[in-house]
C-alpha positions, 0 to 999 in steps of 0.5 A, spaced: 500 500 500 503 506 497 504 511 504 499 515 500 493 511 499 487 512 494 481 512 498 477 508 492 483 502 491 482 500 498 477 494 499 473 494 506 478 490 509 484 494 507 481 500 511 480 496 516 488 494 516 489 502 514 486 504 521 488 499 526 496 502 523 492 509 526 491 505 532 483 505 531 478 501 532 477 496 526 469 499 525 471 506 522 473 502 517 465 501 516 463 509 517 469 510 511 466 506 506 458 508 508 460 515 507 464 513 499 460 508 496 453 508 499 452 516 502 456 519 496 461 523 500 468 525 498 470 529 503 474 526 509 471 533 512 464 531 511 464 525 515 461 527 520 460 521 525 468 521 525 472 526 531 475 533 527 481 529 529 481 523 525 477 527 519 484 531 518 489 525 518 485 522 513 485 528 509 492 528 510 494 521 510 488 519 504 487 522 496 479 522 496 479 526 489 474 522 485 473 522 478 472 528 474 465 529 470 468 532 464 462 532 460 455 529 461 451 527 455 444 526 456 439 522 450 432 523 448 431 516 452 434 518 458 440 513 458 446 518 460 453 518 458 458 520 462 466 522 460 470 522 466 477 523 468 480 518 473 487 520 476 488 527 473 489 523 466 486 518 463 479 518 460 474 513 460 466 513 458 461 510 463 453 510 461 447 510 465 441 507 462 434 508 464 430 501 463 422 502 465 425 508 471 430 503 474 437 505 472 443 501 469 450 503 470 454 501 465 462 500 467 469 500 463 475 495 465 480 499 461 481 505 458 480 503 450 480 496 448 485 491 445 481 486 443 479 491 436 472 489 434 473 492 428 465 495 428 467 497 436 469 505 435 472 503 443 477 498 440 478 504 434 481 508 440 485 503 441 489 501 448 491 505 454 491 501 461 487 497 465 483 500 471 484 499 478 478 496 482 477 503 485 477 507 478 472 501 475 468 501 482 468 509 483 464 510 476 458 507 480 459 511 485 460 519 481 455 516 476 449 516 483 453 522 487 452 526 481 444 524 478 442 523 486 438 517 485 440 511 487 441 505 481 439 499 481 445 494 478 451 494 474 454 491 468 460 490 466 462 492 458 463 499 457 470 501 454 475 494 455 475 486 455 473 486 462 477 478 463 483 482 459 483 486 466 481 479 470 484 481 477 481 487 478 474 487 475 472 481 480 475 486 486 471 491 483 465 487 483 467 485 491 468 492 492 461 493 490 457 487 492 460 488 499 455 489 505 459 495 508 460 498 502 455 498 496 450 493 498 449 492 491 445 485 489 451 480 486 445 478 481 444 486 479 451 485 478 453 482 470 460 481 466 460 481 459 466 477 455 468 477 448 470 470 450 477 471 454 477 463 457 482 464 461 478 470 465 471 466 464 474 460 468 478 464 474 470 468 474 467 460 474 472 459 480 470 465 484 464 462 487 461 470 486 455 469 483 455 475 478 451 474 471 455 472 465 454 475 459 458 472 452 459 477 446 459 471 440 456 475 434 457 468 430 458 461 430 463 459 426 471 461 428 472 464 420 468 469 421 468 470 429 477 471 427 474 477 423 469 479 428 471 478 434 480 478 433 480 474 441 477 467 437 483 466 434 486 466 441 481 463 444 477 459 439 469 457 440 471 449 442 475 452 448 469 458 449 464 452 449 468 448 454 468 454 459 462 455 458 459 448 460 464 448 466 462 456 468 453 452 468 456 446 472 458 449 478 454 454 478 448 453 474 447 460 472 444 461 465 449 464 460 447 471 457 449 471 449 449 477 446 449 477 438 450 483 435 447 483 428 450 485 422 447 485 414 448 480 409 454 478 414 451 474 421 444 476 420 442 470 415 437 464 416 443 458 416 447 463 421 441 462 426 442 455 424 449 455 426 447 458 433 442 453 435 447 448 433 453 452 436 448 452 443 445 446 444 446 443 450 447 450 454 442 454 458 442 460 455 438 467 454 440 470 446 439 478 446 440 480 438 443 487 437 442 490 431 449 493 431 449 501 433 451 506 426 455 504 421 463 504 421 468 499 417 463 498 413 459 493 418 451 496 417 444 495 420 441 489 419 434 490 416 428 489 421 426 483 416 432 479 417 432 480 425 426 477 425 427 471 421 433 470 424 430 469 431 425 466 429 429 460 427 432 461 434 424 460 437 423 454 432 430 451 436 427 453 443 431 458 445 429 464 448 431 470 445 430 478 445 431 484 440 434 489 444 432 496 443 438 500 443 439 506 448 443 512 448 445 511 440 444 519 439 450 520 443 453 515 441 452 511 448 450 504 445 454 498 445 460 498 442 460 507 441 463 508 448 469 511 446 474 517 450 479 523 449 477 524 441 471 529 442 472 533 448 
């Protein structure tokens, strides 16, 4: 632990450890955490059931500088999009979704991405850093702070691959989950993978209970090393055995996500190869017909979207057409994208 410590790096129990070294008792760590993550309150002087004493050793002894709110983005459905500064430098893009008045924090592992979906304007910004568990966790945190209302849940797949950035993303979930923290619901909280196996399956041996959600996009490895360049790294045979070992342990439904591209995913026969692809798992299918249009890779028609769900129906499949959110201020999936615009 550095001599001088980010407040939102340190997990419950690390506070507990920083104030027994101050000769405190080990509750203040509780207050501490109450104040950052479920009151909202950045400012050690604020902290109102701590002595003046102690109030100023933390200000002196901790950075408690949350991100900065550089720009707020609001679009026509409600959803938000947030540019936010962590550490005096790198930029990140967070989003806050409005589904029915319940709200959705949508939450970057990495600043960039180095997986380059090459219809992902993130990957097109390229690859900074991994976030830490605070930089990650704390999007949550500024995002309620500032709208003053409180949020329901959490998803993991804004900027990043978060099983490129294993380590921290399931800290970041812990952080969150924590009673004396967050509180928020372990199942309000979901991952979404491009399918990095080695991530899935230190996620499956976690024994955390998150939800987990798989961005496939297509069934076959040719086409999926084009849509999806980790497939060539971590091929569909090894994704499906992760897969089948995550259901075993855990016996969680696995949410496939299928962006839909015109007369490139979006066919009869493609559908097909899905159910094929999926028989034997437990699976919930969201088609997403892609957001906007960059290398070429365009909108399927509304016609072809519907024929390719209804062969995944036929197949028993559950499946959704999911509305996109926030695609007038380029909040949707895969348009979450910093530091270019500002």
């Amino acid at each position: 632990m550095s001599a001088t410590p980010w407040a939102f790096d340190l997990s419950y129990d690390e506070w507990g450890a920083y104030f027994a070294g101050m000769g405190q008792p080990s509750y203040r760590a509780g207050q501490v955490c109450a104040w950052l993550w479920k009151r909202g309150v950045f400012d050690p002087e604020e902290m109102t059931d701590l002595g003046k004493d102690l109030r100023a050793a933390l200000a002196d002894g901790a950075d408690f500088s949350p991100p900065d709110i550089v720009r707020d983005l609001k679009s026509r459905d409600g959803t938000r999009k947030f540019l936010l500064r962590v550490r005096e430098s790198s930029l990140i893009e967070s989003a806050l979704i409005d589904q029915h008045g319940r709200l959705t924090a949508c939450l970057s592992t990495q600043v960039g991405c180095p997986v380059g979906c090459p219809f992902c304007a993130t990957g097109a910004s390229g690859f900074e850093r991994n976030l830490s568990a605070g930089e990650i966790a704390v999007q949550f945190a500024v995002m309620e702070k500032f709208i003053g209302r409180e949020i329901s849940s959490a998803v993991f797949m804004g900027m990043g691959e978060p099983f490129l950035n294993t380590e921290q993303t399931l800290r970041a979930v812990r952080m969150l989950n924590h009673g004396k923290a967050r509180g928020l619901g372990i199942r309000h909280i979901a991952i979404s993978t491009a399918g990095v196996v080695p991530g899935i399956s230190a996620f499956t041996e976690s024994g955390l209970g998150a939800r987990l959600a798989v961005s496939l996009h297509a069934a076959d490895n040719d086409l999926r090393n084009e849509l999806v360049p980790c497939n060539t790294s971590y091929p569909l045979k090894d994704l499906m055995a992760s897969l089948k070992e995550y259901q075993e342990k855990t016996g969680d439904r696995v949410t496939i996500e299928y962006a839909l591209f015109k007369k490139k995913n979006d066919s009869v026969e493609h559908a097909r190869e899905l159910a094929r692809f999926l028989r034997g798992l437990h699976v919930y299918v969201n088609l997403i017909p892609c957001n906007g249009s960059l290398n070429g890779y365009e909108r399927s028609d509304a016609e072809a979207v519907l024929r390719f769900q209804s062969v995944l129906k036929s197949a028993g499949f559950e499946s959704e057409i999911r509305a996109s959110h926030g695609g007038d201020i380029s909040a949707a999936c895969g348009q979450l994208r910093a530091g270019n615009e500002i």
